[in-house]
Every structure is written in structure tokens, then in C-alpha cells.
C-alpha positions in Angstrom: -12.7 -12.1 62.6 -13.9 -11.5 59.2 -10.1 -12.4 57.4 -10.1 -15.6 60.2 -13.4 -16.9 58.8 -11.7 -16.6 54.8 -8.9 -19.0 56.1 -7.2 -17.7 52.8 -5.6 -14.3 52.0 -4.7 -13.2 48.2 -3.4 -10.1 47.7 -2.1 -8.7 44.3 1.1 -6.1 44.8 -0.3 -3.7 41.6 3.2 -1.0 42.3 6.4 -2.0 43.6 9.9 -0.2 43.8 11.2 -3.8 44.3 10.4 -7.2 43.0 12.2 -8.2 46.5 9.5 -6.2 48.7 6.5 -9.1 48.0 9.1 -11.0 50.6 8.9 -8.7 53.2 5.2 -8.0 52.4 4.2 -11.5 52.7 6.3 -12.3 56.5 4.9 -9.1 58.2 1.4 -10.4 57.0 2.2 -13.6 58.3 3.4 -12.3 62.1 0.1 -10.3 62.6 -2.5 -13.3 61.4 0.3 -15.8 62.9 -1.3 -18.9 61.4 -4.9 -18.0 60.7 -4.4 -16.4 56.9 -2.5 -18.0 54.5 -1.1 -15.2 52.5 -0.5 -15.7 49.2 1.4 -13.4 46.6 0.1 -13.5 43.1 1.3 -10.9 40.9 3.9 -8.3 40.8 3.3 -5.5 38.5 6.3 -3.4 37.3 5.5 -0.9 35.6 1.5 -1.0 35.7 -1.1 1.7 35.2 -4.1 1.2 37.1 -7.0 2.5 34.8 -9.7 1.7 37.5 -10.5 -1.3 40.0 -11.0 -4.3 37.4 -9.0 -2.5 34.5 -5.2 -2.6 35.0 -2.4 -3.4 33.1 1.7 -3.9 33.1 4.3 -5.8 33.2 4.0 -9.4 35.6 6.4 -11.1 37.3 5.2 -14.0 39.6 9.0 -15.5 41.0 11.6 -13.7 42.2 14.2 -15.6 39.6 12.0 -14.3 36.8 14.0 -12.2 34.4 11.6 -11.3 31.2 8.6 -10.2 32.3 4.8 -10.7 31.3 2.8 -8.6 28.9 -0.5 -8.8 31.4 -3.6 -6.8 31.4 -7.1 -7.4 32.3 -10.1 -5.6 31.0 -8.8 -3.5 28.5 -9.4 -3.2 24.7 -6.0 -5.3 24.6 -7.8 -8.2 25.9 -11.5 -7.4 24.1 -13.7 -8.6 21.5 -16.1 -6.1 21.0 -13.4 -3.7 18.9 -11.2 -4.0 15.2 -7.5 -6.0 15.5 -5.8 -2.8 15.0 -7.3 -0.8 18.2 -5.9 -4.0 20.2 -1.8 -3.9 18.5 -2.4 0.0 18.6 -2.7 0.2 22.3 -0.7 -2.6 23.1 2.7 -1.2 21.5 1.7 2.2 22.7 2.2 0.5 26.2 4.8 -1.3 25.8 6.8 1.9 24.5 5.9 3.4 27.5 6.9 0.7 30.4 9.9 0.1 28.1 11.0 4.1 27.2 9.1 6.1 28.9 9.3 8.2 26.4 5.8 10.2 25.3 7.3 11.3 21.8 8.0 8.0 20.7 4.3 6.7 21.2 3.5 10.0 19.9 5.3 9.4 16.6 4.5 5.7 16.5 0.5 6.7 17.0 0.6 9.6 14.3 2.1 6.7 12.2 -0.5 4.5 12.5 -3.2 7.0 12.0 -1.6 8.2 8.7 -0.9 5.2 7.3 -5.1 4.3 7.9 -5.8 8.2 6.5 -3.5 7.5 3.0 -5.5 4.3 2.6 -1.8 2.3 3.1 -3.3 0.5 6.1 -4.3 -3.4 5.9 -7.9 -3.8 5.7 -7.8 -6.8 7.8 -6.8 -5.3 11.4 -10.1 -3.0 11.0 -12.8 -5.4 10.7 -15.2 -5.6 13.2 -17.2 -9.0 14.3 -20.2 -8.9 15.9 -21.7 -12.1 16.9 -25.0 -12.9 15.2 -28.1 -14.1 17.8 -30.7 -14.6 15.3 -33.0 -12.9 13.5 -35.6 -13.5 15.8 -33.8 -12.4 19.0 -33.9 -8.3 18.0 -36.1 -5.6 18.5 -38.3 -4.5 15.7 -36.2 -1.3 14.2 -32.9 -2.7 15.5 -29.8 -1.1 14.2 -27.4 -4.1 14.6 -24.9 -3.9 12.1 -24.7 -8.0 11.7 -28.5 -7.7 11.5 -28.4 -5.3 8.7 -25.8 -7.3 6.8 -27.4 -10.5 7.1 -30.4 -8.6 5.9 -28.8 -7.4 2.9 -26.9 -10.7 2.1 -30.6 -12.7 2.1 -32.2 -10.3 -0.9 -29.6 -12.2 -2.7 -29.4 -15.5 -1.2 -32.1 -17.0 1.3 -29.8 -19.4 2.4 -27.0 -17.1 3.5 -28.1 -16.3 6.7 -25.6 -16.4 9.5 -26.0 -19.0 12.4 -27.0 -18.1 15.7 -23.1 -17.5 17.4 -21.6 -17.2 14.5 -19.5 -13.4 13.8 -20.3 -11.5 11.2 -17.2 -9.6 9.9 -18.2 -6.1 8.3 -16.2 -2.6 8.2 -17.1 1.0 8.4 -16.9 3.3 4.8 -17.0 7.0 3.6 -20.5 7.8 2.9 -22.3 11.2 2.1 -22.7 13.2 4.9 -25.5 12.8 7.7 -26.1 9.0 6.9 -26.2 7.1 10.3 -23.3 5.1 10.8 -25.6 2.1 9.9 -25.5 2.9 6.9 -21.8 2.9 6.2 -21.3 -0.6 7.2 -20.3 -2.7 4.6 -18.6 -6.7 4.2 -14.8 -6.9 3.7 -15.3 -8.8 0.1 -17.4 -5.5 -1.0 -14.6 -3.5 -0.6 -11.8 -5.6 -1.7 -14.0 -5.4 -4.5 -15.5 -1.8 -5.4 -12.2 0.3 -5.5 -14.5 3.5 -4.9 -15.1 2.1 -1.1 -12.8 3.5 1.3 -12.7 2.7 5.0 -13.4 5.5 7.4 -10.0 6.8 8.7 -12.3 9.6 10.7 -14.6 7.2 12.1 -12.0 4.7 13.3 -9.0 7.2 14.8 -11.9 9.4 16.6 -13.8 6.3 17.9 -11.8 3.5 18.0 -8.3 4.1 18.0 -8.0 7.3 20.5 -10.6 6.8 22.7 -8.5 4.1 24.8 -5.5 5.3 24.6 -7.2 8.4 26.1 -8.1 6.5 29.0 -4.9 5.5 29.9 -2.4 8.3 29.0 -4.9 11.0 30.4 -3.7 9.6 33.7 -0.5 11.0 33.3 -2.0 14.5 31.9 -1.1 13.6 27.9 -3.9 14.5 25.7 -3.7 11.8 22.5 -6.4 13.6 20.3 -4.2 16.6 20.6 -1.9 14.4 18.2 -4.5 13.4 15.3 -5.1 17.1 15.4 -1.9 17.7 14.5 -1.8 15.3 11.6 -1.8 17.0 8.0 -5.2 16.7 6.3 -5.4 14.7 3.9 -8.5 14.7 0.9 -8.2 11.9 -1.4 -10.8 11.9 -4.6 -11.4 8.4 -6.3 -11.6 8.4 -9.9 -13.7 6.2 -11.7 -14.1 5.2 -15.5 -17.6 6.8 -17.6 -18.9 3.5 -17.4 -18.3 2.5 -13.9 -20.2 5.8 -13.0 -22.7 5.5 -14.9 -24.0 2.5 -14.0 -23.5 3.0 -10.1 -25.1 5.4 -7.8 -22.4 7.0 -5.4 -21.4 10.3 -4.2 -20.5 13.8 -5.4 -16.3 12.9 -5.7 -16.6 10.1 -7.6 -17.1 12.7 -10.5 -14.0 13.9 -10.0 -10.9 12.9 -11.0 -7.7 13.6 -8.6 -6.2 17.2 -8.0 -3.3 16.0 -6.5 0.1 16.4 -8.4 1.5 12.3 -8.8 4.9 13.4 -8.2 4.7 16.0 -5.0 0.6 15.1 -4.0 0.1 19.2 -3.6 -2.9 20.0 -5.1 -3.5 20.8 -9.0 -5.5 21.4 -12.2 -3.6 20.3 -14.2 -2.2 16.0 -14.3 1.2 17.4 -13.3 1.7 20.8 -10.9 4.0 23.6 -12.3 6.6 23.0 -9.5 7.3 19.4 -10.9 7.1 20.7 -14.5 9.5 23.0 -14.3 11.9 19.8 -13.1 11.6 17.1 -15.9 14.2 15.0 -15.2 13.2 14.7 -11.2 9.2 13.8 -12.5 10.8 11.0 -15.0 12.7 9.5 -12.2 10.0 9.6 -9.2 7.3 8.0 -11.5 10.1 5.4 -13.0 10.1 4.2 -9.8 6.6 3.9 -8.6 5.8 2.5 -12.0 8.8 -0.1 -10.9 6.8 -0.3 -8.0 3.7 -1.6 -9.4 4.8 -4.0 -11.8 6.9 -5.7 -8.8 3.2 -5.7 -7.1 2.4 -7.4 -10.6 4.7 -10.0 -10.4 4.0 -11.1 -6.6 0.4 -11.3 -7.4 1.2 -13.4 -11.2 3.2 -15.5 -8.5 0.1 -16.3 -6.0 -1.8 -16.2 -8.9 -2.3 -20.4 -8.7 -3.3 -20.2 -4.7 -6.3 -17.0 -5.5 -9.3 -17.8 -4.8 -12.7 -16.2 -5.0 -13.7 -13.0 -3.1 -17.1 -14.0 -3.1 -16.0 -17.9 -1.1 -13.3 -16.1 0.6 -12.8 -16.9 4.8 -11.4 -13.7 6.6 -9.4 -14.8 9.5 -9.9 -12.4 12.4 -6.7 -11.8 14.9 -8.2 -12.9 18.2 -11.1 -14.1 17.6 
């Protein structure tokens, strides 16, 4: 009676052996609710994984003569606005490794990739900034720790007339800091660290929090623990160096007093500018550093080339993937 008084069944088919079973599914509903439910297939998911009741995702097909199907999911971080670019492309390709191959090593590798690439500082600043929409300074709780709050705090010491409107996203990233500073403390705006090469982003903060934490919601279905792999990873202590006259007019931490201990050619640790492995092999040390110094002036070059389009950091407009 209930079903009569819809007048209109949906159903989604989340797993299927066959694309060719929604037929078969849709006549036998027909022949019990002969002519009081309409029935009417949506979706076929194949593969999906079914994270909980509003949180699914897979691969869609919605005719029977459909060959590629559809990227679709609904709820996840793919499809969210409240987490960095890269968290989204992570967790999508680590998906669609797995509906495609099936194969756990290959997300495994791809994932231990990603994660080193954001540890050696190789990783593109742009697919980890976060934006938080701004609702006014007005609209928060005295002693709020809102990071576009802060920000827009810090930017009007400077500039009264900076201050964000009310909607508008407020782009900032997460750095090293000393230890023990609240993580409010460690946000900082892109154009500050393009600028101050001491500023690093916080490979820690963003594989533990970001990164792993939804791909551990869908592959511990399956029994796969992902943090198991970012254990695995090499660590990886990187110094910044800094001129005497950098440091000395800048407050910072303890490393920035320190020049690197890693050897340029081999990156194992050292005393000395070169380690005694590499020293004792001349002619493989004059090569390697030929080439990255090759390297860098071709970086030269490319940005000589651009060199007529730059613009300034300060009046630079960050475009945000997805937002």
C-alpha cells in the first residue's frame, strides 16, 4: 500500500555481475506491482565500492549500448570542497587503478609516489591549497581559530582595505613550524611561500591528515591498511640554508642555522660539502653535477622565456582546481 501511494519506484542497481540483469530486474518488478509502480532503473554501478549509505562510488553505466563507462561518485573527497586539489586527483586515480587493475601494488606504488614527491619538496604547491570560504568578521566566535579568519586578520595590519568579502575563499597552506605550535599557527598564504624560500609545506601534516585518511576509508574495506605504506617510505630530513643576512634579520627556527648535511651527489648524509664515497669517484661527481647544473640553467631559460608574461606575487590570482 505504501509503494501504491508513491505511484513511482527508483531503484539504483549499486553491484551487478551483468549490465544485462537491470532488464530482468526491472520486468519481475513490473509483474508483482502489475501497473501500480512505475519502476525506473537509474544507474548501474560496475565496479563500485559502497563506503556507507550516501557515500559510494564506481564506475556508471545508464544504457545497455553504453561502452565507456562513467567516473561517478557521490559524497566523497573526490566530489568535496572542504579539502586541497591533490587529496581529490590522489583518491581519484587510486580508484580508478583499482576498478581498472585490481591490482593493490600499483596504487601502492603510485600513492608512495605521490607522498614522496610532496616529502622531497618536488610537488606543485598549487594542488595543496586549501580555501575556506570567508563569512565575515562579524559572524565568528570571539577566540575563533578559523584559518581564513586569522589570515584576513594578518593581511589587515598591513592593509585595512584587504579584507576578504563575505563568500569569498581564502586560499592559504599549511608549513613546518617549531614544534608544539597549533596548527593555526602554521597556516600561511600561497604568495608567502612562493616567496620566503625557508617556508616549506607540511608533507607530515598533509599525507597523515589529508591524503591517507580517505583512502583509508575506502581500501580498509577490502582489509588494506594505506598508512602501513607511508610508514614504509624512507625518511627524509631536509635542512634549508639561508644567507648571514637573511638570518639575521628574520626570526625562524633552530635549522635555518644550518646549512645542509646531505652529500649533492648521493643525498646520504655528511660533514663535509661532498661525502667520502663520491670523493673517492671524481669523474662520476663532475658528471652528476654537470647535469643538474644543465638542469637549472634550462629552468633559467624557460623562466627568461615567460619572463614578459610575470607578474607580481603580491597581485597574483591563484586558480583553485574545482573550485
Amino acid at each position: 500500500e505504501f509503494l501504491a501511494s508513491l505511484g513511482i519506484f527508483k531503484y539504483c542497481i549499486l553491484i551487478a555481475e551483468y549490465r544485462e540483469q537491470y532488464q530482468k530486474i526491472s520486468h519481475s518488478l513490473e509483474k508483482v506491482v502489475l501497473r501500480v509502480i512505475l519502476s525506473i532503473l537509474l544507474q548501474v554501478y560496475l565496479p563500485c565500492v559502497l563506503q556507507t549509505k550516501k557515500r559510494y562510488v564506481g564506475y556508471m553505466y545508464e544504457t545497455l549500448d553504453q561502452k565507456d563507462p562513467v567516473f561517478d561518485a557521490k559524497g566523497i573527497e573526490t566530489v568535496r570542497r572542504d579539502s586541497c586539489p591533490a587529496v581529490s586527483k590522489i583518491l581519484e586515480r587510486s580508484l580508478k587503478l583499482l576498478f581498472e587493475t585490481r591490482d593493490i601494488s600499483l596504487i601502492k606504488q603510485y600513492v608512495q609516489r605521490q607522498c614522496m614527491k610532496l616529502v622531497e619538496g618536488k610537488a606543485s604547491i598549487q594542488d595543496f591549497i586549501f580555501a575556506k570560504e570567508y563569512r565575515g568578521s562579524f559572524s565568528y566566535r570571539p577566540g575563533a581559530c578559523v584559518p581564513a579568519l586569522e589570515l584576513t586578520r594578518k593581511m589587515l595590519t598591513y592593509d585595512r582595505r584587504s579584507e576578504p568579502r563575505v563568500g569569498e575563499r581564502v586560499p592559504y597552506v599549511i608549513i613546518y613550524g617549531t614544534p608544539g605550535l597549533p596548527l593555526i599557527q602554521l597556516i600561511r598564504r600561497p604568495s608567502e611561500v612562493l616567496q620566503d624560500p625557508t617556508l616549506r609545506l607540511n608533507a607530515t601534516y598533509y599525507i597523515t591528515k589529508q591524503i591517507l585518511p580517505p583512502l583509508a576509508r575506502i581500501f580498509s574495506l577490502i582489509g588494506i591498511d594505506v598508512f602501513s605504506w607511508y610508514h614504509e617510505l624512507p625518511r627524509i630530513q631536509k635542512a634549508t640554508s639561508s644567507s648571514r643576512s637573511e638570518l639575521e634579520g628574520r626570526k625562524g627556527t633552530i635549522s635555518q642555522y644550518f646549512t645542509t648535511l646531505h652529500c649533492p651527489v648521493c643525498d646520504d648524509l655528511t660533514q663535509h660539502g661532498i661525502c667520502s664515497k663520491c670523493r673517492s669517484q671524481p669523474q662520476h661527481v663532475a658528471v652528476i653535477l654537470n647535469q643538474e647544473i644543465r638542469e637549472l640553467e634550462r629552468k633559467q631559460e624557460q623562466l627568461v622565456k615567460v619572463q614578459p608574461h610575470s607578474v607580481d606575487l603580491n597581485s597574483l590570482t591563484l586558480i583553485f582546481p574545482g573550485r
